[in-house]
C-alpha positions as CSV (number, residue, x, y, z in Angstrom):
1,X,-38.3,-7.4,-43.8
2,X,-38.2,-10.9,-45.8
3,X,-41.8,-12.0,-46.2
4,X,-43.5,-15.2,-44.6
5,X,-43.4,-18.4,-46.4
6,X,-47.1,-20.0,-47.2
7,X,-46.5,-23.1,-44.1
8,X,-44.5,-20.6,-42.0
9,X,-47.5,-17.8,-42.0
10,X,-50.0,-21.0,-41.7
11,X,-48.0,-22.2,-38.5
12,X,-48.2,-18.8,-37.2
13,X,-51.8,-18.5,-37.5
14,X,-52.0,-21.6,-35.9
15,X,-49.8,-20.9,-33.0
16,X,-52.0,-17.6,-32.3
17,X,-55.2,-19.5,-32.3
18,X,-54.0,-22.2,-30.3
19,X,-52.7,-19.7,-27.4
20,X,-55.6,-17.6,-27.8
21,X,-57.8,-21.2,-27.3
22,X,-55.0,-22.4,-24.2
23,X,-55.8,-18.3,-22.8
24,X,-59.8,-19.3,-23.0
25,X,-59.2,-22.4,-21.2
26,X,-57.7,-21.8,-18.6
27,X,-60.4,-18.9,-17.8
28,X,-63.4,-21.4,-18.7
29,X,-62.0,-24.1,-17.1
30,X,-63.4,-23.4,-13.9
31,X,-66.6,-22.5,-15.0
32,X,-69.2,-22.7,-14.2
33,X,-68.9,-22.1,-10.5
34,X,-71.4,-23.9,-8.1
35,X,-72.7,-24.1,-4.7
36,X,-71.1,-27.3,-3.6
37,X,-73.0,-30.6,-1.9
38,X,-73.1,-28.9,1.4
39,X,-75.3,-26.1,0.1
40,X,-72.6,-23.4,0.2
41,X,-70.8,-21.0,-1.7
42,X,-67.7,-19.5,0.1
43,X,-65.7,-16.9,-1.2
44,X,-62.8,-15.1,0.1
45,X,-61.7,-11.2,-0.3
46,X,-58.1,-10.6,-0.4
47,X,-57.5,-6.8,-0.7
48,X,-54.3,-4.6,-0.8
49,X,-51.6,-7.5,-1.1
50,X,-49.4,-4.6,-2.9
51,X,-47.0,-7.5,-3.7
52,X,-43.6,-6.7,-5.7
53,X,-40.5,-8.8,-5.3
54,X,-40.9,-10.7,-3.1
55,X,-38.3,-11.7,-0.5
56,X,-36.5,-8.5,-1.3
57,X,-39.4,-6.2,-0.5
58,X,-39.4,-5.0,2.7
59,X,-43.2,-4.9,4.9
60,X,-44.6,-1.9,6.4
61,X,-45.7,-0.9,9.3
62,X,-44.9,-3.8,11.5
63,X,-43.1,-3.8,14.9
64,X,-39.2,-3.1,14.4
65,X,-38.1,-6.5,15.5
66,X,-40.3,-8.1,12.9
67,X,-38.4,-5.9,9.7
68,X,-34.9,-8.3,9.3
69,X,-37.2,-11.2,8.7
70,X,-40.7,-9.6,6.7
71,X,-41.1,-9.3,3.1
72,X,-43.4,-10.2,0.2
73,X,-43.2,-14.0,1.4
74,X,-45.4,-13.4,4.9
75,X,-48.1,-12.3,2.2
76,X,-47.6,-15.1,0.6
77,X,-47.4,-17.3,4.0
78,X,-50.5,-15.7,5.4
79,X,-52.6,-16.3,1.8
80,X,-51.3,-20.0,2.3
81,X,-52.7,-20.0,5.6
82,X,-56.4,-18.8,4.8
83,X,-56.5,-20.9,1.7
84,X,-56.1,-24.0,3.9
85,X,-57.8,-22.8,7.1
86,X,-61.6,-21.7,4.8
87,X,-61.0,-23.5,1.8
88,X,-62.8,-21.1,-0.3
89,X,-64.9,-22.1,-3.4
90,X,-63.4,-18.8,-5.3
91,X,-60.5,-16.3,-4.6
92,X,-61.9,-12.8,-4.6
93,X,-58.8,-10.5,-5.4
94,X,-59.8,-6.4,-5.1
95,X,-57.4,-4.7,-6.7
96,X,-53.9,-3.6,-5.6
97,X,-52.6,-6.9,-6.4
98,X,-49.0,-5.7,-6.9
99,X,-47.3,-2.7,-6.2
100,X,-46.0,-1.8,-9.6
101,X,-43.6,1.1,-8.7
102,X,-41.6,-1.1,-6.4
103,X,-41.4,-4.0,-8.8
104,X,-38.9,-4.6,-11.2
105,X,-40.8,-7.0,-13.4
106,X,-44.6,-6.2,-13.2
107,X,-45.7,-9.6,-14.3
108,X,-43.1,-11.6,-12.4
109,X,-44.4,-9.8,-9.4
110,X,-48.5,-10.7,-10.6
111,X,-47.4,-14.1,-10.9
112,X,-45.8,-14.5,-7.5
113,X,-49.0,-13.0,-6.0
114,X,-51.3,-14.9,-7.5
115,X,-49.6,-18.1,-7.2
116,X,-51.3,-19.9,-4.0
117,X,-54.7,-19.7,-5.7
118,X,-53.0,-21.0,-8.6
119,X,-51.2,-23.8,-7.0
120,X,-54.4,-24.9,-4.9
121,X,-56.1,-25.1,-7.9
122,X,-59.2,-22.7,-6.7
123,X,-61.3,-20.6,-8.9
124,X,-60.1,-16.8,-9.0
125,X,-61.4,-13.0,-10.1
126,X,-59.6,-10.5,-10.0
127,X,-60.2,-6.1,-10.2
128,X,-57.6,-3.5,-10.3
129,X,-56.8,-1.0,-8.0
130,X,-54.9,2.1,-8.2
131,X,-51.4,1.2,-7.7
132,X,-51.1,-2.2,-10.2
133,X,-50.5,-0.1,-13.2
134,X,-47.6,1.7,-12.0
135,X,-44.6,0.0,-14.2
136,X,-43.7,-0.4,-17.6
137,X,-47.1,-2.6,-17.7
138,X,-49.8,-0.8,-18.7
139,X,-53.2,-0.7,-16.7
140,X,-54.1,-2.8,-20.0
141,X,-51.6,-4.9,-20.0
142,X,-51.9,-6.1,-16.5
143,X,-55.5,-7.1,-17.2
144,X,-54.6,-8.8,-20.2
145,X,-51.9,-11.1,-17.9
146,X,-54.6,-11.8,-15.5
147,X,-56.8,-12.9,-17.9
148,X,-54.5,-15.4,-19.3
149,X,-53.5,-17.0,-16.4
150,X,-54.5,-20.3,-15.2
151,X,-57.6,-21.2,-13.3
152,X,-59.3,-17.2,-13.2
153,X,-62.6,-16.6,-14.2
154,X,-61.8,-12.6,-14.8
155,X,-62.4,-11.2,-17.7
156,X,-61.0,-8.4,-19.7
157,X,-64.5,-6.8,-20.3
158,X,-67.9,-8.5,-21.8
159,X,-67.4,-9.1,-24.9
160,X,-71.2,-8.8,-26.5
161,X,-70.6,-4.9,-26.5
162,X,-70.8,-3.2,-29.5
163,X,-69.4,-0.2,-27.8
164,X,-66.4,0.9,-25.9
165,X,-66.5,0.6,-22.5
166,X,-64.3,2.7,-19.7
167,X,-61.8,0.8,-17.5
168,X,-60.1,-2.9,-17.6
169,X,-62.0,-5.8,-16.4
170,X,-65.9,-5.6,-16.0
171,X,-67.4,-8.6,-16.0
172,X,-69.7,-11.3,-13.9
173,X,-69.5,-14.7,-13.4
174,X,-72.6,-16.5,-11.7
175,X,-73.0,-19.0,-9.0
176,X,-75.2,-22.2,-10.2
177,X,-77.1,-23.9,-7.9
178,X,-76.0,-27.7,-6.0
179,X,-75.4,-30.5,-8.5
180,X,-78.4,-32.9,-8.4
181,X,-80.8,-30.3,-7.5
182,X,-83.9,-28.7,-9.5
183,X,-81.7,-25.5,-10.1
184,X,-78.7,-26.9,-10.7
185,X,-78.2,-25.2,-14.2
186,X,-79.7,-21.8,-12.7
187,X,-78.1,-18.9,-11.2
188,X,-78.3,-18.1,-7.1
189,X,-75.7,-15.6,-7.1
190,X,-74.5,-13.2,-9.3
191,X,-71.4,-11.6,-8.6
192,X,-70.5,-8.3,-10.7
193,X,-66.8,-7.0,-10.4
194,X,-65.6,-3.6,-11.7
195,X,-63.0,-1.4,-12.5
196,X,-63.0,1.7,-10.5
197,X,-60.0,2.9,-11.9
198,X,-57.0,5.2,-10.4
199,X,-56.2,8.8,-10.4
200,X,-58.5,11.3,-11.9
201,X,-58.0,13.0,-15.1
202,X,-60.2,15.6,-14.8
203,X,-58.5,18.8,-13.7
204,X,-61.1,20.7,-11.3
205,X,-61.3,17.2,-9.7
206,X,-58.2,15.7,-8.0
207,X,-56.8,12.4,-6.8
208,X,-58.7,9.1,-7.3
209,X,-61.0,8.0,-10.3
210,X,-64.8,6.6,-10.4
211,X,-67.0,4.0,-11.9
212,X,-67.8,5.5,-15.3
213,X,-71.4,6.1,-17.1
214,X,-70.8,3.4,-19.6
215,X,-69.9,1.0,-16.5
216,X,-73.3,1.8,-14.7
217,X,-75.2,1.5,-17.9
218,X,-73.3,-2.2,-18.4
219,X,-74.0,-3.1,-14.7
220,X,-77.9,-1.9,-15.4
221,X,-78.3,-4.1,-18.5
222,X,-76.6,-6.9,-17.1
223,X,-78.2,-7.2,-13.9
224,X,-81.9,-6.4,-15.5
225,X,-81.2,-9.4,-17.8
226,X,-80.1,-11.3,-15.1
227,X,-83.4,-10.8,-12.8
228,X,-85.6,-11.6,-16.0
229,X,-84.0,-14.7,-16.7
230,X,-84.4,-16.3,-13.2
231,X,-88.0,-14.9,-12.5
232,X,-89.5,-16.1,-15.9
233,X,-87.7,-19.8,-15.2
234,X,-88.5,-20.4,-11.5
235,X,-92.3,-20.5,-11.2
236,X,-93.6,-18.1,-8.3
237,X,-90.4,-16.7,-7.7
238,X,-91.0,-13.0,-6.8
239,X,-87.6,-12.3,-5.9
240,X,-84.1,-11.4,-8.0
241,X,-80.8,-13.9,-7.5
242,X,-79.0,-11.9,-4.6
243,X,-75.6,-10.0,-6.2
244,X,-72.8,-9.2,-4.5
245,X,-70.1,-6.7,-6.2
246,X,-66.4,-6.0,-5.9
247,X,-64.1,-3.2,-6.5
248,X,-61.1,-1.4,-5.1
249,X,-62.2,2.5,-4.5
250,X,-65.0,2.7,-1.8
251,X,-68.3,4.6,-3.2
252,X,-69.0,8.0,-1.4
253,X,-71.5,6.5,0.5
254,X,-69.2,4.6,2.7
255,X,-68.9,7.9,4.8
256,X,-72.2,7.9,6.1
257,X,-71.8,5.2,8.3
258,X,-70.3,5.2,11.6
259,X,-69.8,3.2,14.6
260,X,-73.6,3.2,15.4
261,X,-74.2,1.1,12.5
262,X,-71.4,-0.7,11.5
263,X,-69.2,-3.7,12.7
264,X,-65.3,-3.7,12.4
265,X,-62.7,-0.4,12.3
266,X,-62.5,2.9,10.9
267,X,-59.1,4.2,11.5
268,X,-58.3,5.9,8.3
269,X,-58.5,10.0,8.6
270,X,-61.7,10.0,6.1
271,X,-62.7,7.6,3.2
272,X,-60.8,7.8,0.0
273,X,-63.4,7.5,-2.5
274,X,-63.3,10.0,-5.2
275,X,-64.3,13.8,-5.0
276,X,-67.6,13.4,-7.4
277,X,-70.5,10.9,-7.0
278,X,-70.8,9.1,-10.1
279,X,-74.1,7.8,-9.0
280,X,-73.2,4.2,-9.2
281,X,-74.5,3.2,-5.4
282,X,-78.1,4.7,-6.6
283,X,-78.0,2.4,-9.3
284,X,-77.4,-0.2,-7.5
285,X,-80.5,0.8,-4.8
286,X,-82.5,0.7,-7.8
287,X,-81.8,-2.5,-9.6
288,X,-82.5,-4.1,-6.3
289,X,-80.6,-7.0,-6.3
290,X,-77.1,-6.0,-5.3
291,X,-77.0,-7.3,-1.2
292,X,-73.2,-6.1,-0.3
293,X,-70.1,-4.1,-2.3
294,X,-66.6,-5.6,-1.2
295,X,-63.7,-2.6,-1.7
296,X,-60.4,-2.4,-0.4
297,X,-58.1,0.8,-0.8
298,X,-58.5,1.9,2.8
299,X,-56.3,-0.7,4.9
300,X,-57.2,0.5,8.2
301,X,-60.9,0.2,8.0
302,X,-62.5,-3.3,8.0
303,X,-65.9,-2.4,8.6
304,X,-69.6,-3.6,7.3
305,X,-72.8,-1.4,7.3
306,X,-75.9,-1.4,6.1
307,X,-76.9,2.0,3.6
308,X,-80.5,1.7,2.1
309,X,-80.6,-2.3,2.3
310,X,-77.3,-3.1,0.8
311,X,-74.0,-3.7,3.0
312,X,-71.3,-1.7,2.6
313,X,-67.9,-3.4,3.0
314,X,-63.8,-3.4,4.0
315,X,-61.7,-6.0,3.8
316,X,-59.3,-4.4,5.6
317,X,-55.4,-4.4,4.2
318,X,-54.0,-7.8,3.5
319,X,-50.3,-7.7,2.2
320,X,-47.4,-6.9,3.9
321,X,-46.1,-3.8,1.6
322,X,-49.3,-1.9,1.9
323,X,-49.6,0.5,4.9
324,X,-50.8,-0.5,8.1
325,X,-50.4,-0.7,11.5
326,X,-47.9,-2.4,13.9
327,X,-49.9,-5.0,16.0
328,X,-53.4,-5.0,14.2
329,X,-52.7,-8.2,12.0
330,X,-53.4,-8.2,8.3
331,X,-56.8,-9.7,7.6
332,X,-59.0,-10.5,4.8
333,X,-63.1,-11.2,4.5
334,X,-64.7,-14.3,4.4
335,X,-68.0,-14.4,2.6
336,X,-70.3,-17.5,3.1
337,X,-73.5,-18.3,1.1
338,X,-76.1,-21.0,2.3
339,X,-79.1,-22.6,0.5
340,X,-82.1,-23.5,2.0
341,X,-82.9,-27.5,2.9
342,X,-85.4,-28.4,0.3
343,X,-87.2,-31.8,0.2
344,X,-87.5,-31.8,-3.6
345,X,-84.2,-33.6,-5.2
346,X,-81.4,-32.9,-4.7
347,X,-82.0,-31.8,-1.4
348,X,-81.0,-27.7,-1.8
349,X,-83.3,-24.7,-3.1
350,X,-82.9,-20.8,-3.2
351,X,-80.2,-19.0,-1.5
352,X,-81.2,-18.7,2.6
353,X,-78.6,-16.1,3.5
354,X,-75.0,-14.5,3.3
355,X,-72.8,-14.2,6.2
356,X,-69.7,-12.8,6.8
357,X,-66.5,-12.8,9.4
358,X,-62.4,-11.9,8.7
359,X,-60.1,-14.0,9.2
360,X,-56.9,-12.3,11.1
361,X,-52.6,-13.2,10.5
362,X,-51.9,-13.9,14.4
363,X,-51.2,-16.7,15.5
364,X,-54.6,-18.4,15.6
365,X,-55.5,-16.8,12.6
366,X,-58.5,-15.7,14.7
367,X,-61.9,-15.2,12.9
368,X,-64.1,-12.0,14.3
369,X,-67.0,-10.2,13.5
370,X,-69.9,-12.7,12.2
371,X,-72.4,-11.4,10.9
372,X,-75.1,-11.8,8.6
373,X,-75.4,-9.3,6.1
374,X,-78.9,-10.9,4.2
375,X,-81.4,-13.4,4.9
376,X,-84.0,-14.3,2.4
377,X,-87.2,-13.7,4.2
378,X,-89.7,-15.3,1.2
């Protein structure tokens, strides 16, 4: 192989750095997110679009008069609709983003899917599920893309680790308070998304993966640093920042709620969370600031329910490849945070509370199901 000339290795270097600078942009550009002028924070969970080629794929599930004319696109059309119907402050996207196996080009098909966030110009995150690694682009690799595309705020994993850490895109991103106001340049809401990978590799334990020790021990640094932080700089405050956390695999504990305690669906046979409890919901009870957990994976179950303070939640399925059911509209979840009125300037304080509601693809695209999941009672 002829070697590089002295300006042609120069120009290389340069060309690296500069995409690797134009890859950091576009992920920081959007940073930091912040409760707007109205005192909210809306965010919107889009689970299961299981997106591949678009006007060539055919949907699932949906009435047979309905196939000639479905594909790819009504995900598309109904992500359009949502967007400009709630206007969300960030795009919450929990893994199954594409449907690798059915695509022919994995990051032609991540593109497509992604694409109304990135044409409205709104903040996204993104996790990955079990099915967007199925193609000639590695779990790694899809990651990587997202990471690189314009406008996300996901991240590949932290990168203050000295050591390895198990899955693709760990990270959190935090939710400053109003412009204007005393805590403007402080923290209200931390959000934590993980990687709760696919298929197990352990043989004595079958089908689908778990949140690993090294994850839970990243989640328990981070959100311990976190709570220090905001209690040493706000005076009197006895209370952590609320979190909220996203993934694709429901936790085990998802099963121990039933109609008696939940709102929304369960119409799946049983929950598809993995065969071993990796202990990662205990965690959670104990660092103390974690409010809900937002999966996906289980289309037909939409439900929200309160286990040992914190709300267990479905988005239900979005996209129009994944399973479903003919006549129960796709959906997605709707996430609102409100600050409380404060006299001081600025005219917003802490966070008040965190509701909730789905929005539905009929043809009102009907919201159901408000509910509040937290209220801060200091």
């Amino acid at each position: 192989m002829a070697s590089l000339k002295p300006y042609s290795l120069t120009l290389l270097i340069f060309t690296v750095l500069l995409f690797s600078a134009s890859a950091n942009a576009k992920q920081h550009s959007t940073l930091p997110l912040r409760f707007g002028q109205n005192g909210q924070f809306k965010i919107l969970q889009v689970a299961d679009m299981h997106y591949a080629d678009g006007k060539t794929t055919p949907c699932l599930d949906v009435f047979p008069d309905q196939l000639a004319t479905c594909s790819d696109l009504n995900t598309t059309a109904f992500l359009e609709r949502v967007i400009q119907a709630e206007k969300p402050d960030l795009v919450v996207f929990t893994g199954d983003n594409i449907f690798a196996a059915d695509s022919t080009d994995a990051a032609k098909s991540l593109d497509a899917a992604f694409a109304p966030v990135v044409r409205w110009g709104i903040p996204w995150a993104a996790v990955l599920g079990n099915h967007d690694q199925e193609s000639a682009l590695s779990r790694e690799g899809v990651m990587q893309h997202i990471v690189q595309m314009e406008g996300t705020v996901s991240q590949f994993n932290p990168t203050a680790r000295g050591e390895e850490m198990d899955g693709y895109g760990n990270y959190n991103v935090e939710v400053m308070g109003a412009d204007g106001s005393r805590v403007h340049n402080k923290s209200l809401l931390n959000l934590y998304f993980l990687d709760s990978g696919d298929y197990s590799i352990v043989p004595s334990v079958s089908y689908y993966d778990w949140i690993k020790p090294s994850q839970l021990l990243w989640f328990q640094q981070t959100s311990t640093k976190l709570q220090r932080e905001y209690k040493s700089e706000l005076d009197g405050q006895r209370e952590a920042a609320p979190g909220l956390v996203y993934f694709h695999i429901p936790l085990p504990e998802y099963a121990s709620l039933d109609s008696s305690n939940y709102t929304g669906v369960k119409q799946e046979a049983g929950i598809s969370s993995a065969d071993v409890n990796s202990g990662f919901f205990a965690t959670l009870v104990e660092a103390g600031d974690v409010k809900a957990v937002f999966t996906g994976h289980d289309h037909l179950n939409d439900f929200c329910g309160d286990v040992s303070g914190i709300q267990l939640c479905y988005a239900g399925g979005f996209g129009y490849h994944a399973y479903g059911k003919a006549g129960w509209p796709r959906r997605a979840r709707v996430v609102l945070a409100s600050l409380k009125k404060s006299k001081e300037e600025g005219g917003w304080g802490m966070l008040e509370s965190i509701k909730t509601w789905k929005r539905l693809d009929d043809e009102h695209l009907s919201t159901i199901h408000v509910q509040t999941l937290w209220t801060n009672t200091t």
